[in-house]
N, C-alpha and C positions, 0 to 999 in steps of 0.2 A: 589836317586833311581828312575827310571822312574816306571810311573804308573803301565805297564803292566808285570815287574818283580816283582815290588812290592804288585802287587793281585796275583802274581802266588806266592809267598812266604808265604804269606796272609793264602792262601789254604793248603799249605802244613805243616803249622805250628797248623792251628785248626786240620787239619789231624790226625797229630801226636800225639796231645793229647785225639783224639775222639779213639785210636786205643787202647789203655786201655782199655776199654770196647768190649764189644761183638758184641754192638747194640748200631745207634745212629738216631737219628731226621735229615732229610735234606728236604731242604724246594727248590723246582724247580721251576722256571718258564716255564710254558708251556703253548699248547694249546688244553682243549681239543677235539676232534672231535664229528662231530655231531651224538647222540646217536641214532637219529628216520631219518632213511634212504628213502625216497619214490620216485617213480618214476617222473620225468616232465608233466606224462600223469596223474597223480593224485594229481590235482589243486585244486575241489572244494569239503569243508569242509560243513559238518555238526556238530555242537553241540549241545550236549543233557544232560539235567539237570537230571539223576536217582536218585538226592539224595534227601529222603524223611524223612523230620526229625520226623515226626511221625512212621517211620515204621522205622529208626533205630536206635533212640534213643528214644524210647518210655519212658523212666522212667525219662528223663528230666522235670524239672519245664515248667510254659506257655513262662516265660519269656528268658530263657536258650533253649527252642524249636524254639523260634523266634528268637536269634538271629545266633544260625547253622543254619536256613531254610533262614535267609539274607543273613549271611556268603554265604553259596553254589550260593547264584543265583548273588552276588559278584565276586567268583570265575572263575564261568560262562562266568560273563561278562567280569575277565579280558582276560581271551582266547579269548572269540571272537576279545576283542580292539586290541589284537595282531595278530590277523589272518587279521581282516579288513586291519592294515596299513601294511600288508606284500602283497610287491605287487607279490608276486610269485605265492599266493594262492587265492581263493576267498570264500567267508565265503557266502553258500545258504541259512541261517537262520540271518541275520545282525541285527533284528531288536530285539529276543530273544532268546535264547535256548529253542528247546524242551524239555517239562518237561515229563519224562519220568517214572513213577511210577515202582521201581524196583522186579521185581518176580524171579530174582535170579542174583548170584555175576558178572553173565555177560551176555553180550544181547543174548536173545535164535533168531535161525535161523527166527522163523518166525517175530521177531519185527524187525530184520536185513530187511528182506524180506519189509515188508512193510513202513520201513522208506525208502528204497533207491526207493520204487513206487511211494511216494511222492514228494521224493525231491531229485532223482539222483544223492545223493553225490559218490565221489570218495573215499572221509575219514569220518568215521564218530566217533568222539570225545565225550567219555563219560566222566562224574563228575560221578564217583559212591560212593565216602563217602565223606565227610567234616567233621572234629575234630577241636577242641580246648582244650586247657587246659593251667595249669600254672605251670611253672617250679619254684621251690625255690631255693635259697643258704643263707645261715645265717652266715651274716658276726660279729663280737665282735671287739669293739672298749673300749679304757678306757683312761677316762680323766685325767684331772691334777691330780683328788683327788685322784688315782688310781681306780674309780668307774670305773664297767665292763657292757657295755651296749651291748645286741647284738639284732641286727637288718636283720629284714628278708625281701630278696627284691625277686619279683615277674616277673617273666617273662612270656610273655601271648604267644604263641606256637598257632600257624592255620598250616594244613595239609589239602591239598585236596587230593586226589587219581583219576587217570586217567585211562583208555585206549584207544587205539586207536585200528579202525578196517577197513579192507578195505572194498571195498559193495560187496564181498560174506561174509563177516563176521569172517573173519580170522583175529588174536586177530597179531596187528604188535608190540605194543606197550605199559608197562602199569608201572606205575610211582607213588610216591606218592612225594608232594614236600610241602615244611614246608617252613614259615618264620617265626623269634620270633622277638620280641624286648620286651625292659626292661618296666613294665608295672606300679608297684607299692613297694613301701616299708614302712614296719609297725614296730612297735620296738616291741619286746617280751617279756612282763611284768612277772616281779618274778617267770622266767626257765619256763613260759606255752608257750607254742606254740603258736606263731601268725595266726589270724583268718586272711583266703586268701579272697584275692578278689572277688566279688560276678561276675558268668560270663555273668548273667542275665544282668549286669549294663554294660559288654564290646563292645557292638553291634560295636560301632563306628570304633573303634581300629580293633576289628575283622574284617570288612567290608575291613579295609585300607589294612590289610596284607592276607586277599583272596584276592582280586584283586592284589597283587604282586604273589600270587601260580601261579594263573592263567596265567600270562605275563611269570614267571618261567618256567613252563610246556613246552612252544611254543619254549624256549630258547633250547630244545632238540634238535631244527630239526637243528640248526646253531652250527659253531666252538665256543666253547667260552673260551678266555683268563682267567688262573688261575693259584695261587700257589699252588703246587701240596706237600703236610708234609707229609713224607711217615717213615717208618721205616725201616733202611736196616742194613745188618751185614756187622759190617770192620774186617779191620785184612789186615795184607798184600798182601795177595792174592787177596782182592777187592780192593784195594789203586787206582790203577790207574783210575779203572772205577767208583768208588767215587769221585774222582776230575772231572772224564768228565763229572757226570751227575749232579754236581754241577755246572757246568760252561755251559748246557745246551748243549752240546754234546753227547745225547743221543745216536744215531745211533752209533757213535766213543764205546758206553760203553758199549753197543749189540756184538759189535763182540768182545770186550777185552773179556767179560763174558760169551760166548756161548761157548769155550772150556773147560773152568772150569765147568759149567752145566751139561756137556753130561756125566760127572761120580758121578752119585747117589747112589754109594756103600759107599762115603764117606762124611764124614760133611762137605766140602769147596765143596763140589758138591751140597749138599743140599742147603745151603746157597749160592751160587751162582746164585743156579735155582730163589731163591725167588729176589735177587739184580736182576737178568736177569727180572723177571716180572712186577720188580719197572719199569724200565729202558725200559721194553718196554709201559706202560703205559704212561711212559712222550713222549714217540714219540706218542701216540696214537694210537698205536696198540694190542686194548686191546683181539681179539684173540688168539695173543699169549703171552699177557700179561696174561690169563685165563690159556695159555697150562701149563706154568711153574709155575706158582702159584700151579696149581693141582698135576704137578709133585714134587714139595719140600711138597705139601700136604701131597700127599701120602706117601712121608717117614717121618710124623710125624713132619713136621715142622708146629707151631703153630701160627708163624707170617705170613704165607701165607694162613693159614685157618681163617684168622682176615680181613687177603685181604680179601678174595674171598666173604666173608661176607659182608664185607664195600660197592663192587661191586654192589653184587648182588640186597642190598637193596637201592643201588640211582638207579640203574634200567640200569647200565652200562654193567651186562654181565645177561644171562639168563641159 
């Protein structure tokens, strides 16, 4: 069987079995488009450190103060190290961010006003929160004897929060971006709950993954390559445009599914709308990836109200 009969059969056979169901998982390759859009004539950046871990985690220990007031000025610094080697931009402040002492969730006109007197940026890039914490899951193992051990592993979570604003102080941009990895695992003695990590003792770790938020953040303004797991509804009436946008023929699965769409009197219109919003998302066009998601919304479909959420909070639609 040549290759490319035998991946078009490939398709139509997992197909076939996915169509029992209502709803399945498909994972695309795409690209997606750059979220934070700005003009050629706004080059030079300013950033500014608002996050004050005495004023917004005041009920942290000395030691857990210190190391979110290192985290942020970490974070900081990995935005800057990505604006410096981007040679499209130029970073006015290279050597630190301005520290900024925060007096509300966003910069008032007149600190707008007096940062762009100083230092005439065109952007200027704020830190306004830095988090940490640790995520659990508790895994059970049992050995030869049949003994049942279970084991709790720890995963350490950094989140900084951004915006972006132009120099009259109109908000373009505002984001919050997480990295974790796997931190710790303690075993859970006679069914009590394992005692977590102390976040006082994470500084290091913390440091290493703010400085990836911060390099993260920058990745807004460019395309970036990814697999896109989405959840869409089969059935025969999506069949063909299931195979196209498996096989990365998105534009080809827009128009099979934009006549099935336009009747939302019915459930293969409904679900349509939402496979249409999938579909236009892997092309990257998430405008109207947004229109039809809202449209199968509004007739109560709940996979498209799970979108618009997922969206909304990586900072993809507004």
């Amino acid at each position: 069987m040549k290759p490319r009969k035998h991946f078009a059969t490939l398709l139509w056979t997992v197909l076939a079995l996915q169509l029992s169901g209502c709803a399945t998982m498909i994972t695309m390759e795409t690209v997606r488009p750059p979220v934070v859009r700005v003009s050629p004539e706004q080059w030079k950046v300013l950033v500014v450190n608002r996050y004050d871990a005495a004023t917004l985690a005041p009920n942290k220990n000395e030691n857990v103060s210190a190391v979110l007031r290192d985290g942020a000025y970490q974070a900081a610094g990995g935005v800057m190290g990505a604006i410096f080697n981007d040679s499209t931009f130029v970073l006015v402040n290279p050597d630190q961010a301005v520290e900024l002492s925060p007096t509300s969730s966003k910069l008032s006109a007149t600190e707008v006003e007096k940062l762009y007197s100083q230092y005439r940026p065109h952007l200027i890039l704020t830190l306004d929160k830095f988090e940490t914490g640790f995520g659990k899951e508790v895994d059970s193992y049992e050995d030869e004897d049949g003994d049942r051990t279970k084991v709790a592993n720890f995963d350490l979570v950094v989140a900084s929060t951004w915006s972006l604003y132009d120099s009259t102080g109109t908000v373009i941009d505002q984001a919050t971006v997480e990295q974790q990895e796997f931190y710790d695992s303690r075993t859970v003695v006679s069914g009590l709950l394992a005692i977590g990590p102390a976040m006082g003792k994470a500084g290091p770790v913390v440091n290493r993954l703010a400085v990836e938020t911060g390099y993260s953040y920058w990745d807004r303004f460019y395309p970036q390559p990814m697999l896109l797991v989405r959840q869409v509804y089969t059935g025969s009436a999506y069949q063909q445009a299931h195979i196209l946008m498996l096989m990365g023929q998105f534009e080809q699965a827009i128009t099979t599914l934009q006549p099935l769409a336009q009747d939302l009197s019915s459930k293969t219109g409904i679900r349509a709308a939402h496979n249409l919003a999938i579909a236009y998302e892997a092309a990257g066009n998430y405008e109207q990836a947004t229109y039809w998601a809202r449209q199968a919304e509004s007739k109560g479909d709940k996979m498209a109200a799970k979108l618009l959420e997922l969206w909304a909070n990586a900072g993809l639609t507004k």
